[in-house]
Structures are given as C-alpha cells and as structure tokens.
DOLOPA-999799 format. One line per 10 residues: number of its first residue (from 0); for each residue x, y, z of C-alpha. Coordinates in nm, 2 decimals. Last residue first. Layout:
! residues N
NUM> X,Y,Z  ... $
END
This chain:
! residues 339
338> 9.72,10.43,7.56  9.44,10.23,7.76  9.69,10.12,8.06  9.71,9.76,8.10  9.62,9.64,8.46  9.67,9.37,8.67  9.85,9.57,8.90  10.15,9.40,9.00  10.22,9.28,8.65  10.14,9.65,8.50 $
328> 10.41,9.78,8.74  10.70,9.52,8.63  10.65,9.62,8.28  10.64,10.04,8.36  10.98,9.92,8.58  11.10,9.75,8.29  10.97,10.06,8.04  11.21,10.31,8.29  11.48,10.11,8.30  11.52,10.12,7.93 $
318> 11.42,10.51,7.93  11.64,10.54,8.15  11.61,10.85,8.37  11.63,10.74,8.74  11.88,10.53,8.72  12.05,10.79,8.44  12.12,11.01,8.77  11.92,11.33,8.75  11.94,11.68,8.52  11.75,11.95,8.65 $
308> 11.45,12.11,8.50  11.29,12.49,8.67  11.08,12.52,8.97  11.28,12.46,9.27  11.35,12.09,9.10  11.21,11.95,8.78  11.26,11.60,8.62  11.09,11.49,8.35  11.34,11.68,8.07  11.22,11.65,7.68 $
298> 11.02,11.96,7.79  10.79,12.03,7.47  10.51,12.23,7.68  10.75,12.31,7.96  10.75,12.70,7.86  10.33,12.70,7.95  10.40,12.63,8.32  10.07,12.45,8.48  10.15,12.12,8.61  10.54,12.17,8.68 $
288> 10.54,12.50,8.81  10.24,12.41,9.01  10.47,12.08,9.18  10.80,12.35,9.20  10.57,12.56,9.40  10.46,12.31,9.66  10.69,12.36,9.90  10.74,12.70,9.94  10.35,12.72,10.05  10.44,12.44,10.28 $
278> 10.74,12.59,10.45  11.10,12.53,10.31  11.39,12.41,10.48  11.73,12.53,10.37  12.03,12.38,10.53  11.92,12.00,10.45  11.99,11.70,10.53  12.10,11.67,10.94  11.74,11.70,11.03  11.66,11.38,10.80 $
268> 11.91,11.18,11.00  11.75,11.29,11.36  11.39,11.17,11.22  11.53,10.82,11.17  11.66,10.80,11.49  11.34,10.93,11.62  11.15,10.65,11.44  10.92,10.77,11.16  10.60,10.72,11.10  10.47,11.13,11.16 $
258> 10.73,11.23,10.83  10.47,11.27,10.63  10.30,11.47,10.83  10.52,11.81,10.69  10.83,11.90,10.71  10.98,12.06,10.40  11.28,11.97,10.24  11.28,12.07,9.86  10.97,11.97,9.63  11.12,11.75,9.42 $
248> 10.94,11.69,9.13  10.87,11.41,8.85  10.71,11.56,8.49  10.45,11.42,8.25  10.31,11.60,7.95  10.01,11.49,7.74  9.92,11.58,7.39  9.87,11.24,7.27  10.26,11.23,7.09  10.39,11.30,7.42 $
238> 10.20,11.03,7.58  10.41,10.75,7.61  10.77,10.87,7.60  10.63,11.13,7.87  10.47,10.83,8.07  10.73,10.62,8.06  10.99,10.91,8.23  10.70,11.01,8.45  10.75,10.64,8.55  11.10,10.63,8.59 $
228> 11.05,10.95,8.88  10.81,10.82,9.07  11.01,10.49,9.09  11.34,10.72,9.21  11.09,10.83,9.47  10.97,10.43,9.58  11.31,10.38,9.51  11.43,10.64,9.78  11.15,10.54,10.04  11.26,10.19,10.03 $
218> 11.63,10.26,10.07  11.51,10.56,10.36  11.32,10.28,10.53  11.56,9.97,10.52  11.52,9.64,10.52  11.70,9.31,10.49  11.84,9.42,10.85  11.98,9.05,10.99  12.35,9.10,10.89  12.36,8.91,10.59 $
208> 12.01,9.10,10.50  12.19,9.41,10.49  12.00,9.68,10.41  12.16,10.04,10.37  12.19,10.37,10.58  12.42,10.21,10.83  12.69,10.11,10.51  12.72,10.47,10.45  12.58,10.62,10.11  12.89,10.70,9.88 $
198> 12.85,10.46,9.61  12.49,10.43,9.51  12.23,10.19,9.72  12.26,9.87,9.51  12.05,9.77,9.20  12.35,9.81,9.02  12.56,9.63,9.22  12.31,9.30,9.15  12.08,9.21,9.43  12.08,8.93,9.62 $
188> 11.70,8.82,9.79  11.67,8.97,10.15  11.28,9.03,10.10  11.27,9.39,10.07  10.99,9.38,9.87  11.20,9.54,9.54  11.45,9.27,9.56  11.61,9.20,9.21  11.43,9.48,9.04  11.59,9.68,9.31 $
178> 11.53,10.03,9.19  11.75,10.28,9.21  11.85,10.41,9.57  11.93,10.69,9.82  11.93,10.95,9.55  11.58,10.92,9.49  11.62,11.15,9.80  11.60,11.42,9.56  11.25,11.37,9.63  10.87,11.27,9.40 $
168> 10.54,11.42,9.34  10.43,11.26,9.05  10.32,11.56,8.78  10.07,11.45,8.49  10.02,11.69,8.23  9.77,11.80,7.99  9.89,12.09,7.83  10.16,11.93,7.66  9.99,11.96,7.31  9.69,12.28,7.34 $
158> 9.36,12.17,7.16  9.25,12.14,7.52  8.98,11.90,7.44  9.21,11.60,7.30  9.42,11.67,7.58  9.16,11.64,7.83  8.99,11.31,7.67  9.33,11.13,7.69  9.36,11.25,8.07  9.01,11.09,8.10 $
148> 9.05,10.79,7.91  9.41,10.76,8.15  9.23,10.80,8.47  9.27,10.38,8.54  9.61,10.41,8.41  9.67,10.70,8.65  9.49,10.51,8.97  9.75,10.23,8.86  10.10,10.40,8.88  9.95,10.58,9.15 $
138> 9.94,10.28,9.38  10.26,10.12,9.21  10.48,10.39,9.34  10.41,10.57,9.67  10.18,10.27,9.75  10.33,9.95,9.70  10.70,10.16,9.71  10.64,10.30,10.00  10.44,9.98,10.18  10.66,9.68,10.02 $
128> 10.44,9.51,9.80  10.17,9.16,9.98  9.83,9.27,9.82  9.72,9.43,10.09  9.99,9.67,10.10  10.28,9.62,10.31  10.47,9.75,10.61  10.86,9.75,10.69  10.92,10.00,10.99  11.08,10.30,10.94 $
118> 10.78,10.44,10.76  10.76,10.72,10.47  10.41,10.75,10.28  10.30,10.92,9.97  10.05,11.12,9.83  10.09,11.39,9.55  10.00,11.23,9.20  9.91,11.56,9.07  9.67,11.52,8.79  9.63,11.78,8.55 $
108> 9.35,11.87,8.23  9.11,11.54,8.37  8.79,11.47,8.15  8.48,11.32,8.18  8.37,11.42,8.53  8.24,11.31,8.80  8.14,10.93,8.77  8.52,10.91,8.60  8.61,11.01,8.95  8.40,10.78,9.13 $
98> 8.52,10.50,8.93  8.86,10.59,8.99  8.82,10.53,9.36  8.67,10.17,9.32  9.02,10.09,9.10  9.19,10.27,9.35  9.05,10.01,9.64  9.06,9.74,9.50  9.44,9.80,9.45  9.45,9.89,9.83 $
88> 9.78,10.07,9.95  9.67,10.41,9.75  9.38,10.42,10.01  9.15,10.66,9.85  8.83,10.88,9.96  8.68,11.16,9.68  8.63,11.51,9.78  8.49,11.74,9.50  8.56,12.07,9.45  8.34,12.35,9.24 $
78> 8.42,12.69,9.36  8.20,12.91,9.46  8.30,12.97,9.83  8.61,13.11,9.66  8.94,13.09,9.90  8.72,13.08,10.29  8.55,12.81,10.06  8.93,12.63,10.01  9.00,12.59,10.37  8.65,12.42,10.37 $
68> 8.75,12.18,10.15  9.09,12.10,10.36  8.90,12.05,10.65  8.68,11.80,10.45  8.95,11.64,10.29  9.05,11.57,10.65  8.71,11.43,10.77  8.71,11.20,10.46  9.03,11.03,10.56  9.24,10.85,10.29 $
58> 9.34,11.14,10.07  9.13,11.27,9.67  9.09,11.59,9.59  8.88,11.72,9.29  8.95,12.07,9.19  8.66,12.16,8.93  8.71,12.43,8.63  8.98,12.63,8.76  8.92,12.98,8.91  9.24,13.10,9.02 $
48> 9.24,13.09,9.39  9.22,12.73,9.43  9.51,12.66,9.26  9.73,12.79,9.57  9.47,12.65,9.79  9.52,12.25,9.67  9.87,12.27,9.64  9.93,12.35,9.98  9.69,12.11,10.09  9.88,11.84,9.88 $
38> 10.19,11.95,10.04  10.06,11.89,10.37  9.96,12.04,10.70  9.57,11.96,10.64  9.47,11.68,10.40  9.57,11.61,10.06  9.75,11.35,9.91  9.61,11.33,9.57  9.56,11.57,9.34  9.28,11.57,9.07 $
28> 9.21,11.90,8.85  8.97,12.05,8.57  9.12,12.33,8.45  8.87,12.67,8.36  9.13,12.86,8.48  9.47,12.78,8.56  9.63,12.90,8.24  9.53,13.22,8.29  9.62,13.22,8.67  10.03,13.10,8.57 $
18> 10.17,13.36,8.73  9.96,13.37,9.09  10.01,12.98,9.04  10.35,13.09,9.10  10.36,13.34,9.37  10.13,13.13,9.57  10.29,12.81,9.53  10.62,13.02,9.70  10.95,13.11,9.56  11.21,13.05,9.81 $
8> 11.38,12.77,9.65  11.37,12.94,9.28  11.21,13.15,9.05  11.40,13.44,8.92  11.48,13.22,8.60  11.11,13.19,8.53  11.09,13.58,8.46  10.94,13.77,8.76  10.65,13.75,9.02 $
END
C-alpha cells in the first residue's frame, strides 16, 4: 500500500501488516480476545503472515483459540503460536494466566489488549466491579502489570525506543462517558457533572437511579472505553523513558460477537451509529498500525483512529485523570506494577 496518509477507514489489517512485514518479524506477540468472527482473530492472521517470533493468543474458550490456531496453519503451518485460556473477569484468574505466559517466553515486543465485553444487563466480576468496566478495563489493566518484566525485558532487547508497544483496543464510544470515579459500579451513588454522560447524550441513554435505572449498558461500556483509553495515557507517561510505547484505538464500527449480549433495543441504537461499517479485516487495521508503525515511535498522542492520531476529549486524555484512574486500578487489583 501507499504513504500513511493514504491509509484510512477502508484500509484493511492485511494491507497494513503487509507494510509493516519487516518490522513484524521475529516479534514475539500476545493478544487477547481472540476467537473466530472477531477483531482479535483478525488481528491474529494479518500478523500471522509475516513471520513473527511466537503469536501467543489468549480468549476464554480453548475450543475457539483452537479454531483460530488452525486458521493460522492454513497461514504458515510453521509458525510458532501458543494458546493460553483467560477470563479477564477473574483476578485469580489473570494472575494464573500470566504465569503461563512468563512460562513461555521471557519477553513480550506487543501486546494487544483486544477483548472486551458489551452487556445490557448489569453483570459483575467475581470480585464484585461492574462487568465492562471489571473486565474491559481493570482486567487488562492487571494482566499488563503482571506482563510488565516481560514488556520491560522486550524493550531492553529490541535496542529500538518505542518499539515495544502496548495497544488497548478501545471505541469512539468513549464518547458516551468519562469515568464515574463517584460511581464506577453502577451503584446509584451521586456523581459530580463531571463524571456525568457529556452534554448532548439524551436523557434515555443515561442512568438514572432517581428514576429506578442506576444502570446503563452503553454508559458502562463507554467508561470501560474511555478507561482503555486513560490507561494507555499512564502507561505512555510511564514507560516512554523504558522504551515502551502505548496507544488506545478505535477500530471503527464493525459487527462482530461482541455485540451477542445485547438486547434488541439496544442492538437497534448501535445500527443507527454509523454510515460506514467495516468488516473484520478493516477492523483491525488501525490496532496493527498502532502496534507495529515505525513513524509512532515518539508519538506524544495515545489515541489512534483509521490508522493515524486523533485528538480526544481531555476526559479521556488527562494525564491527572489518567494517574487517578491508574490509583483506583492498582486498589482493585491488589497489584503494583514493576515499573
């Protein structure tokens, strides 16, 4: 394909790993997410074709992986990929997760931090957060602190700063809310106007715990994106200096299984979003952009949208707002990243 500034809403995974296939090789990658008809699959065979060092995918269901592992022999039977089981809504279980990845390998070059859930009915993990943000946020905010020796380890091999990057997967439809420090379970506590769903977002598509609906799926789902977003934020203050980059991406509107939890009503309203819907390969271009693109190396930017840096609310840029969130995670986790 072209220049970068050619690249945009149409350009497919394909067409952009296809540019970046010297910088692929010899990588050592993690994604989450993946499992067939999804972004992480996507991801996963677009990569798959240029010869990096070990792809190690990581989903819920083994029997998926598995269909998505043999989508990537057909690609290059030789290829070394490794399947490893997570539920991102079990703390115990990303901490047992992370030990079988540091059992693999002893350093990470990218992690895509793909999964997520939507669900228009309140859930929670099994330690007692809100289901999208419990998982969507604070599930991969701790599988990367447990991965950080590794990441630290692949930067320090490289020899390349900003090579080493960690890309969350996030939505425009941060949009929909910042984060609601005040009320982030969805609990009907009072929440300060800043905390509220932005101006402009009709009082249907909002809780309102005064009228008996202290929860609302497309809120939750839009912190649990704006979330991503903060903590790529933390991460890039963080690491930059340790030869790591992190970006947040929206990968444009795409269906996919993500959306199987959803009521029809709630399915009706994300028809009505978009005028351009992308398929998966289109989908997951702006995520390889953002992992492997040599011209973000000293990005100040975390935020990337059909493949090149767009400016975002200050919500869900902050540096401020982003260490309180990056405070708030460590206390739900337990767990101090090794910086």
């Amino acid at each position: 394909m072209g220049p970068a500034a050619d690249r945009g809403q149409e350009t497919t995974g394909i067409e952009v790993a296809e540019a970046f296939k010297n910088v692929i090789k010899s990588k050592t990658v993690l994604i989450t997410g993946v499992s067939p008809k999804s972004l992480g699959e996507s991801t996963a065979l677009a990569i798959a074709r240029h010869r990096p060092a070990k792809l190690i995918l990581a989903s819920r269901t083994e029997s998926k992986l598995q269909q998505v592992a043999d989508g990537i022999a057909q690609v290059d039977s030789s290829l070394e990929v490794e399947l490893i089981v997570i539920n991102l809504s079990s703390q115990a279980d990303i901490h047992d997760a992370a030990g079988k990845v540091r059992a693999l390998t002893d350093r990470l070059d990218i992690l895509i931090n793909n999964a997520a859930v939507v669900t228009s009915a309140r859930g929670e993990t099994t330690e007692g957060i809100e289901l999208q943000f419990g998982t969507n946020h604070v599930g991969h905010h701790l599988l990367t602190s447990l991965l950080m020796p590794l990441l630290l380890a692949g930067a320090e091999a490289s020899g390349e700063p900003g090579t080493t990057r960690i890309v969350n997967v996030s939505s425009l439809g941060y949009r929909l809310s910042p984060i609601r420090f005040h009320d982030y379970n969805f609990e009907g506590k009072p929440v300060p106007p800043e905390e509220e769903p932005p101006a402009g977002i009709p009082s249907h598509m909002k809780p309102d715990a005064a009228a008996g609906r202290p929860y609302y799926a497309f809120t939750a789902y839009g912190q649990s994106k704006t979330a991503n977003m903060l903590h790529a934020v933390a991460l890039k203050e963080k690491l930059s200096c340790k030869g790591i980059q992190a970006f947040a991406v929206h990968p444009g509107s795409i269906w996919t299984d993500l959306s199987r939890n959803l009521s029809e009503e709630d399915l009706k309203i994300i028809e009505g979003t978009s005028t351009f819907w992308k398929d998966q390969d289109q989908g997951c271009a702006t995520t390889i952009a953002a992992a492997f693109d040599p011209d973000l190396c000293g990005a100040k930017q975390a935020f990337l949208s059909d493949c090149h840096l767009e400016d975002v609310a200050e919500y869900a840029k902050d540096s401020v707002i982003a260490e309180k969130l990056w405070q708030l995670s460590e206390e739900l986790t337990g767990e101090s990243a090794k910086l």
